[in-house]
VEXDREN-2710 file (C-alpha; in Angstrom, 1 decimal):
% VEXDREN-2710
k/r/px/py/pz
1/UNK/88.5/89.2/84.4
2/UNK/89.0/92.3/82.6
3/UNK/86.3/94.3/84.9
4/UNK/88.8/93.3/88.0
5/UNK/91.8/94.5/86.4
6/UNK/90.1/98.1/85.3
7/UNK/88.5/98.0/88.8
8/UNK/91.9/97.6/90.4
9/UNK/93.8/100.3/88.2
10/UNK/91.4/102.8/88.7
11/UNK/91.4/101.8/93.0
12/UNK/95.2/102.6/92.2
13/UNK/95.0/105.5/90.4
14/UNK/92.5/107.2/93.0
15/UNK/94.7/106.1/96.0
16/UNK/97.7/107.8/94.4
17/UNK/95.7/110.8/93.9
18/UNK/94.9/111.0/97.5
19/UNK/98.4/110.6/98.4
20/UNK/99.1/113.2/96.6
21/UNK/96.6/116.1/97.8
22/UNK/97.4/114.6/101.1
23/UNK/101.5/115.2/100.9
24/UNK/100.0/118.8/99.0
25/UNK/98.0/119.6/102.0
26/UNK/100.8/118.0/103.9
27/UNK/103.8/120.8/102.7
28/UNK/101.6/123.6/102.4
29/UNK/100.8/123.2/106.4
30/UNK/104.5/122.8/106.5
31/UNK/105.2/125.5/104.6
32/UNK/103.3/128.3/107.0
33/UNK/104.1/126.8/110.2
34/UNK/106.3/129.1/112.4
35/UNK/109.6/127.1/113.6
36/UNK/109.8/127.0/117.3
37/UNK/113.4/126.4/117.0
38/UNK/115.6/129.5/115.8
39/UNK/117.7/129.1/112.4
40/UNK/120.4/130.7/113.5
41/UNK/122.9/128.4/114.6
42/UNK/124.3/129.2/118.0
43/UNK/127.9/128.8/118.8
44/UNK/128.8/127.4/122.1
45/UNK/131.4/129.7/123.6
46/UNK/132.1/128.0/126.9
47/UNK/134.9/125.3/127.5
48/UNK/134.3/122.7/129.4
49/UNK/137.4/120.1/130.5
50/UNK/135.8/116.5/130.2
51/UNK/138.1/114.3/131.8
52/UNK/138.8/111.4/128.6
53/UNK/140.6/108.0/129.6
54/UNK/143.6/107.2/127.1
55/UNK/143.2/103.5/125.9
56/UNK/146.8/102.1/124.9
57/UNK/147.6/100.7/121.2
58/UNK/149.6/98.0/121.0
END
C-alpha cells in the first residue's frame, strides 16, 4: 500500500509540473503576441437620440 501512495504523489507532483511549464509556455506566447485590438481607448464623439419608453412608479 505504501508503493501506491508514493506512486500517486509523485503522478501528482509530475502533473503539476507540467501545468506549470505549460501556463510558462502559456504567458510567454502571451507575452510577445501583438494585440490586434489598439490600447488606446477610443471616445465615441457622436450623439445619437435613442428613443427610451418611461415606465410609471407608483
Amino acid at each position: 500500500m505504501r508503493n501506491a501512495s508514493i506512486v500517486a504523489i509523485a503522478l501528482t507532483a509530475a502533473l503539476v509540473a507540467l501545468e506549470l511549464v505549460g501556463l510558462a509556455m502559456l504567458e510567454r506566447s502571451h507575452a510577445y503576441a501583438q494585440p490586434s485590438v489598439p490600447l488606446v481607448p477610443t471616445v465615441c464623439t457622436e450623439s445619437t437620440d435613442v428613443p427610451v419608453s418611461q415606465i410609471p412608479y407608483d
